[in-house]
ROTOR-381130 format. One record per residue (C-alpha): x negated, y negated, z. Coordinates in steps of 0.2 Angstrom, whole numbers, padded with zeros to 4 digits, always signed. Each point is the difference from the previous one (the first is absolute). Layout:
N
XYZ...
END
This chain:
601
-0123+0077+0023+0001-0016-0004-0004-0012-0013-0017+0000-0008-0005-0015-0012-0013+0002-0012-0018-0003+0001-0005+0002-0017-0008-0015-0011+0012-0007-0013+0004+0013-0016-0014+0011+0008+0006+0019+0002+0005+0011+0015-0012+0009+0010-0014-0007-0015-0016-0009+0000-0003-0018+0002+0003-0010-0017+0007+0017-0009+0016-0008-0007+0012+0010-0008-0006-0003-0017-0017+0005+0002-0008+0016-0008-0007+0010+0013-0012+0014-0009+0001+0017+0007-0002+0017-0008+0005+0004-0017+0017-0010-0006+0013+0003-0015-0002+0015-0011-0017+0003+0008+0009+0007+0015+0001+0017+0004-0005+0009-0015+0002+0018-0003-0014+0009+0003-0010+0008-0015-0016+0000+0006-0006-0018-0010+0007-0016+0007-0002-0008-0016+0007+0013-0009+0018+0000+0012+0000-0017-0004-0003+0000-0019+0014+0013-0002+0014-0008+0009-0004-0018-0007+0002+0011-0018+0019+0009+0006+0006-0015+0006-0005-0012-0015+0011+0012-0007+0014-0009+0004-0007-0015-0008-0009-0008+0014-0014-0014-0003-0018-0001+0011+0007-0015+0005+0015+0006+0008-0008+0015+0007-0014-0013+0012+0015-0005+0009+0006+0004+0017+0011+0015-0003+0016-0001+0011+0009+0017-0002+0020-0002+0003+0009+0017+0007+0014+0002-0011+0014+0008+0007+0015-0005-0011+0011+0018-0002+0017+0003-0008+0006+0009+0017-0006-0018+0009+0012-0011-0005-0008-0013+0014-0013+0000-0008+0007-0005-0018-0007-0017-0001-0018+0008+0000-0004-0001-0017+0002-0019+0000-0010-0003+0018-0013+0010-0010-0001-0011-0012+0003-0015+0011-0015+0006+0011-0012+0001-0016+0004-0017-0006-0006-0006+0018-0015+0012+0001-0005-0006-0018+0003-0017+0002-0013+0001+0016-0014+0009-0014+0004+0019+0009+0004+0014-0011+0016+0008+0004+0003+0019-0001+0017+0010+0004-0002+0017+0005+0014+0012+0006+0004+0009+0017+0014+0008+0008+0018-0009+0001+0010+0003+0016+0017-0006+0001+0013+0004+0017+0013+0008-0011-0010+0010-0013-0011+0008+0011+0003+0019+0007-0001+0004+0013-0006-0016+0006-0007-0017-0007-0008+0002+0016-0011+0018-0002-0006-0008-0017-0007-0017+0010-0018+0008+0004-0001+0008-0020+0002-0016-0006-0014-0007+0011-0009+0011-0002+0001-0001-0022-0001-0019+0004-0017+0002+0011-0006+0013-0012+0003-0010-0015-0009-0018+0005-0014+0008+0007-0001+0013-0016+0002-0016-0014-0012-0014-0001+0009-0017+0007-0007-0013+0011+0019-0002+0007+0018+0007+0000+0019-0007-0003+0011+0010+0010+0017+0001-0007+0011+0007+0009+0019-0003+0007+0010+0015+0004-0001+0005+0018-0015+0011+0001-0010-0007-0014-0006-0016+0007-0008+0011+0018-0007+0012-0012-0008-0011-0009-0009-0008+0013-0004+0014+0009-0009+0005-0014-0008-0016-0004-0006+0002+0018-0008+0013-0003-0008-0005-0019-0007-0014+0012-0002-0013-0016+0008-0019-0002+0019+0003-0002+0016-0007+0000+0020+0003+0002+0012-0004-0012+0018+0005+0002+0014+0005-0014+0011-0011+0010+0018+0000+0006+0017+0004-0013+0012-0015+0001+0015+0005+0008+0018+0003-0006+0017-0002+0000+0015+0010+0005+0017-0008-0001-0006-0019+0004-0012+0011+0015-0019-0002-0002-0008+0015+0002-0017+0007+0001-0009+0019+0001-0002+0009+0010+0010-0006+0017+0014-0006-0009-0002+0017-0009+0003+0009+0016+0014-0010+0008+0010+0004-0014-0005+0018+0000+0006+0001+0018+0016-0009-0006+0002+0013-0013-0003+0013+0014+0011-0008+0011+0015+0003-0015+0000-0020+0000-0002+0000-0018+0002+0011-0015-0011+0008-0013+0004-0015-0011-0004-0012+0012-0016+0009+0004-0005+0001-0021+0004-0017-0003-0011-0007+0016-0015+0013-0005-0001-0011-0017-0003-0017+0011-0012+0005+0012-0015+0000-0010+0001-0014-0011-0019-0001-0006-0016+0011-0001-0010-0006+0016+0001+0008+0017+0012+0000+0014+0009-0018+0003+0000+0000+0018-0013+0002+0014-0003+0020-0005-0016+0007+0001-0006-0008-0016+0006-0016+0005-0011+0002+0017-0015+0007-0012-0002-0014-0010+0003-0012+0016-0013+0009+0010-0013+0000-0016+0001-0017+0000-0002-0003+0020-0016+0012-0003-0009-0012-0011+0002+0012-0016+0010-0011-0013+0001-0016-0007+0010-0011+0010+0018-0001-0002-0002+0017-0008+0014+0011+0012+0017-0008-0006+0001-0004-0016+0012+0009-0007-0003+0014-0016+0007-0008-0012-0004-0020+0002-0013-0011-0008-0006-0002+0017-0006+0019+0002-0008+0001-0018-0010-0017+0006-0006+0008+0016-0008+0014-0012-0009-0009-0009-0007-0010+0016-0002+0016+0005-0012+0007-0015-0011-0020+0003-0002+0006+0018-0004+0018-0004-0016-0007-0012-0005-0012+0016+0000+0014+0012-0011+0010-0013-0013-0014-0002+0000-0003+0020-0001+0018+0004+0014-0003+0013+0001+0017+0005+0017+0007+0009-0008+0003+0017-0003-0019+0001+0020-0002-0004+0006+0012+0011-0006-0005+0017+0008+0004+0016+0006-0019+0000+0008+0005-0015+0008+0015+0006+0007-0008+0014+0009-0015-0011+0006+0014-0012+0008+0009+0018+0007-0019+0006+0008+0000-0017+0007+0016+0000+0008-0003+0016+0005-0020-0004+0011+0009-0016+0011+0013+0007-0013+0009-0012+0003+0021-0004-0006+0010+0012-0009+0010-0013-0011-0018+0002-0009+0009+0015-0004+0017-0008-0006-0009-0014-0009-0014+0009-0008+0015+0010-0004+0009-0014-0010-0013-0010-0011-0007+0019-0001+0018+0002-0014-0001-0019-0006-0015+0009-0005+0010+0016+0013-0008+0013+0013+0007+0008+0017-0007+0005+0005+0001+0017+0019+0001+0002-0001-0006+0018-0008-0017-0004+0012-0002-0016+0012+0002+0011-0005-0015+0010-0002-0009-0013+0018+0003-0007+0007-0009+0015-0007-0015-0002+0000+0000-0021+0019-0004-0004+0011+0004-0017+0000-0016-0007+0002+0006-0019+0021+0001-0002+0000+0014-0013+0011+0016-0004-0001+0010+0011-0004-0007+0016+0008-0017-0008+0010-0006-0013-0012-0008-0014-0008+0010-0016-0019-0001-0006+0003-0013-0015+0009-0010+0015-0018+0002+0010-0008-0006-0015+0009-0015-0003-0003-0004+0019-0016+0001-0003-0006+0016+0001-0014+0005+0012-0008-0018+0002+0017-0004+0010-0001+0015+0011-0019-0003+0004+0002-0016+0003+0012+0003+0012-0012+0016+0007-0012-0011+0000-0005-0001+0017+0002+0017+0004-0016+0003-0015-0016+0003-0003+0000-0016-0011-0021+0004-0004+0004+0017-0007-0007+0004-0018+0011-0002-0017-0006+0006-0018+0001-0020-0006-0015-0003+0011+0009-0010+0011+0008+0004+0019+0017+0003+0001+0000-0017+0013-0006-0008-0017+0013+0008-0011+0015-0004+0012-0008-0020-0001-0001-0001-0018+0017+0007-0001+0006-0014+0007+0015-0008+0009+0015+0011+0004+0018-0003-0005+0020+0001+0003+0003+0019+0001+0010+0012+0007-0009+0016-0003-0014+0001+0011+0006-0009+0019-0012-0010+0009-0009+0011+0016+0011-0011+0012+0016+0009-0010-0004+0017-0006+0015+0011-0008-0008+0012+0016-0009-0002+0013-0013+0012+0001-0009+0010-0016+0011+0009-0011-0010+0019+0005-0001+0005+0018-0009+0017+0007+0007+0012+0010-0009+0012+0011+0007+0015+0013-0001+0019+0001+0008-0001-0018-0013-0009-0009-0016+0001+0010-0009-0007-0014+0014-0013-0004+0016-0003-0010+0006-0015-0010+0017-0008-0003+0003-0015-0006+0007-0012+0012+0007-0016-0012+0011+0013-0010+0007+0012+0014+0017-0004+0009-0003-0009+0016+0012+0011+0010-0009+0019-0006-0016-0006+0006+0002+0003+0018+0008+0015+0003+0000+0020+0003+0008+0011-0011+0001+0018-0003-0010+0007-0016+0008+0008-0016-0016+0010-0007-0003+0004-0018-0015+0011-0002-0004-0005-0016+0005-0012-0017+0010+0020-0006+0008-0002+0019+0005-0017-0002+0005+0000-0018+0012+0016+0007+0008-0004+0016+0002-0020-0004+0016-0004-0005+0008+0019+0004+0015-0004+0010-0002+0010+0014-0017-0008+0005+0000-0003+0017-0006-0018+0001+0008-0016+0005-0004-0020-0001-0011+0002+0016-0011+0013-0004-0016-0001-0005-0005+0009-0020-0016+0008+0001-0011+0006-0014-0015+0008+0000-0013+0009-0012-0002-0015-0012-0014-0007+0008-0016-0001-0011-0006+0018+0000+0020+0009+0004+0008-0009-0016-0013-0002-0008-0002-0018-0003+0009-0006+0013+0016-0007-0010+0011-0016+0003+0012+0013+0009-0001-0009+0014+0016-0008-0006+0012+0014+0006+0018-0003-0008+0014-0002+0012+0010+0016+0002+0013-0003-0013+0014+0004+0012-0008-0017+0012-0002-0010-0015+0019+0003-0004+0003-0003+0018-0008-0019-0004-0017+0004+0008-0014-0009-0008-0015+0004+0010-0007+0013+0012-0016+0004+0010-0012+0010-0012-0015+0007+0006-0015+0011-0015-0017+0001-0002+0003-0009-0017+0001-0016-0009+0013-0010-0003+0004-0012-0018-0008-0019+0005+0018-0004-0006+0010+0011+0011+0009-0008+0016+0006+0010+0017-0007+0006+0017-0013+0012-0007-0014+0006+0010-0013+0006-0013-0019+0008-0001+0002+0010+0015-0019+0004+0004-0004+0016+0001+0013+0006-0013+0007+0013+0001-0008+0012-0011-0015-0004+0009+0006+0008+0018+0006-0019+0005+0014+0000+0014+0014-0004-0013-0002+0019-0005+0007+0004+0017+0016-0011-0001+0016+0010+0001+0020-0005-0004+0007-0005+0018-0017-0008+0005+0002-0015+0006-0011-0016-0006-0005-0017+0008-0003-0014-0012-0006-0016+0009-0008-0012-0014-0002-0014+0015-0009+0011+0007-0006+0008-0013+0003+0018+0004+0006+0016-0010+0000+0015+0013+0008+0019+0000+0008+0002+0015-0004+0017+0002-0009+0006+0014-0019+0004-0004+0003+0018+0005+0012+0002-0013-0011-0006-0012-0013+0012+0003+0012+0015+0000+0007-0009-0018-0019-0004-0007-0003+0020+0003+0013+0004-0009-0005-0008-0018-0006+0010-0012-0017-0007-0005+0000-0002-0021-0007-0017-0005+0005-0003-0015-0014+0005-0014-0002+0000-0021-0009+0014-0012-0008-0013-0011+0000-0018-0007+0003-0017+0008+0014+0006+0013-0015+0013+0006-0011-0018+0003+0015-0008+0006+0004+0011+0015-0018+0004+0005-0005-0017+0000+0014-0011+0004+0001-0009+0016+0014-0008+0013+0010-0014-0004-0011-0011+0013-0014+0003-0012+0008-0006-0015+0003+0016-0007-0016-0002-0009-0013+0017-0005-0008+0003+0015-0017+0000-0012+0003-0017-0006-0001-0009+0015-0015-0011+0002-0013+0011+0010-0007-0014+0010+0015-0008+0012+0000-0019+0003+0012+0000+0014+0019-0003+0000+0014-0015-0004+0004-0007+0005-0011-0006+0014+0006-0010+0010+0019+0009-0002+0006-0019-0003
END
């Protein structure tokens, strides 16, 4: 890809006119409360009466000529990461009134991992959709996106994708971490190394109680390179916040000032009319995929990544984000494909570190909401310094992108694993599968002691794919069979059509494509099969004769899984694979653009 300096004039704005800096108006359509009025019949009329209702909360003329800059509030008692968003709300309409905007919170759904059933992942495309439905139904000339936990932050710009108007990210932020007997611990993949342990009948039911009280030691999200983590990283590489905006943990002066630069760029976005397609450009895609890939980031980084290109009308090709991979190392040393926590990253210097480091493997002209290129934002960030967080590209933690693809008779439409958190020695191998049909199945036959499963084998789930689960869950994470785990095995080959926790560690092979709710090849798997995994060669095949398969494939009863009524009905009749972000099929952008990345690396 290579680097690409920019060619803009000095404080000029990406992709705008000649002399059109970022702190010039430019007049176009109807702005602030004139936006979008509800239709009466009389124009004036609309107008007159929501300028009454609304000076009902004791609002001047003066105030109400301003840019309006509406802020999605999603602060909810079952969200504990996002509990600092009362103060980021009020930190972001200090900024926006400061810049002479109007700031106006408004309400929409709260998704957290832990509080959602059956999935925080089902509800993703609902809370896009409220967000989209609620910009484009509310007068505002641009929109603060506050969001944290793991699926927020993609719904929220999916939607704003779609709303099409000036908007920014701002994210909740990461929890501190903890402290259990002189150990620093952190959620969630700390969480699940002592799970295991406690599984493994290493400690007790007093050991696991008292550790469960240290892992979260704040409200913010997950302190280590989880899917939120990787959101916020990735929002940052699109263009979409203000600078230095990813790390900062929740509960830190340093987060609180990010809102309210925040709310200040929010009203210079509203007067510039820098509308979201001019941020998220292909160039900007492609930085936010070098990123991913540079952090060991989740693997629910490329569903999500897919999902919000997918609004903008690309497409994400596996194959060339595979070739990219090989030649983008992990250079972010963070749980847990390293060792380091997120307030570690931001003391390192956050993003600017990494990209500096990235940088010529950029787009460095790409588009950022302060008007500026993100070349310009990595110059006026200045000079690195001594750090042992984010490596140098001669000496990555890793040698090649954290996420590999895999392809064979298995996955014809591609599998993930991620490569910097699996054991070296399970990812060459063949082994013989241990089916589970189901999450009932596998919840059943786990830990019974007369499971027929040893170190070697490989587990295999199927049915929680997007459509089978629905949702398709973090179940990707199979537990070791309790008898292994007693046995001191700590990791196995695991093979779903599901997701994984960005926090989870281990040889997983995840989105298997098609799933198998939807007729895909891991339908046909049987206990005794045997599996080749080669992520060198990145392969994932049955080996099972095709004529075997056919006779299998005609015995499955066909039943795709349907609903009566409501949201699960829209779900499963809309939703598509996981190598199309999971996303509605009707809220993909009708017009394609072509797919990312371009040139594969």
């Amino acid at each position: 890809m290579g680097s690409h300096e920019s060619r803009n004039e000095p404080g000029s704005a990406p992709g705008s006119a000649p002399g059109d800096d970022p702190g010039e108006s430019v007049p176009s359509g109807p702005q602030g409360l004139k936006k979008g009025l509800t239709q009466y019949g009389d124009s004036g009329f609309s107008l007159f009466l929501r300028k009454a209702f609304i000076k009902g909360a004791g609002y001047t003329d003066a105030a109400l000529e301003r840019p309006v800059i509406g802020i999605v509030n999603t602060g909810s008692a079952y969200n504990p990461c996002h509990g600092n968003a009362p103060q980021l709300i009020e930190a972001v309409k200090r900024g926006v009134m400061l810049s002479g905007g109007l700031p106006m919170d408004f309400p929409t759904i709260s998704v957290h991992e832990s509080f959602s059933a059956p999935t925080s992942m089902y509800l993703r495309n609902l809370m896009s959709m409220d967000t989209e439905e609620m910009i484009r139904a509310q007068p505002m000339d641009a929109v603060v996106l506050i969001g944290g936990c793991d699926k927020t932050v993609p719904a929220q710009l999916m939607g704003a994708a779609s709303a099409g108007i000036p908007a920014i990210q701002l994210v909740t932020g990461s929890m501190l971490t903890g402290s259990h007997r002189a150990e620093r611990v952190g959620a969630c993949t700390d969480c699940r190394r002592f799970w295991g342990r406690y599984r493994a009948e290493e400690i007790d039911e007093a050991d696991i109680a008292e550790v469960n009280d240290q892992l979260v030691a704040s409200v913010g999200t997950c302190s280590v390179m989880g899917t939120a983590s990787t959101m916020a990283c990735i929002a940052e590489a699109l263009g979409m916040m203000a600078p230095g905006g990813a790390s900062a943990p929740a509960v830190t002066a340093d987060r609180i000032r990010v809102a309210e630069r925040t709310g200040t760029l929010a009203v210079q976005i509203a007067r510039r009319r820098l509308t979201i397609d001019r941020v998220l450009t292909a160039e900007a895609f492609e930085n936010a995929m070098r990123v991913l890939l540079a952090i060991g980031g989740s693997t629910n980084g490329i569903v999500h990544l897919t999902a919000i290109a997918g609004r903008m009308g690309f497409d994400v090709d596996l194959k060339a984000l595979d070739r990219m991979s090989r030649e983008t190392p992990v250079l972010v040393d963070l749980k847990p494909s390293g060792r380091h926590y997120m307030e570690d990253f931001h003391k390192a210097g956050g993003m600017a570190t990494l990209l500096r480091e990235l940088r010529p493997l950029l787009h460095l002209d790409a588009p950022t909401v302060t008007g500026r290129t993100l070349g310009e934002e990595i110059d006026r960030a200045g000079p690195g310094f001594a750090q042992d967080v984010v490596r140098p590209l001669s000496d990555p933690i890793y040698p090649q992108g954290g996420i590999a693809v895999l392809e064979g008779n298995l996955a014809p439409g591609g599998a993930i694993i991620k490569q910097s958190a699996a054991s070296p020695g399970l990812m060459e191998r063949e082994g013989r599968a241990v089916v589970f049909e189901n999450m009932e199945d596998l919840a059943a036959r786990i830990d019974a002691p007369d499971l027929d499963v040893n170190a070697d084998d490989f587990l295999v789930l199927k049915n929680i794919g997007p459509a089978g689960a629905p949702g398709m869950p973090e179940a990707g994470y199979l537990p070791i069979p309790k008898k292994l785990a007693r046995a001191g095995v700590k990791d196995m080959v695991r093979i779903s059509d599901g997701r994984m926790s960005g926090t989870a560690a281990g040889t997983i092979v995840l989105h298997v494509t098609p799933e198998a709710a939807a007729g895909g090849p891991l339908a046909l798997v049987r206990s005794g099969d045997r599996i080749r995994l080669s992520v060198a060669n990145r392969e994932l095949s049955l080996r099972v004769s095709d004529e075997e398969l056919a006779r299998r494939r005609a015995e499955l009863p066909v039943s795709p899984p349907s609903a009566d009524r409501g949201y699960r009905k829209l779900f499963l009749e809309s939703v598509l694979q996981a190598d199309a972000g999971v996303d509605f099929d009707f809220l993909r952008a009708a017009e394609r653009r072509g797919s990312l990345p371009r040139s594969g690396g």
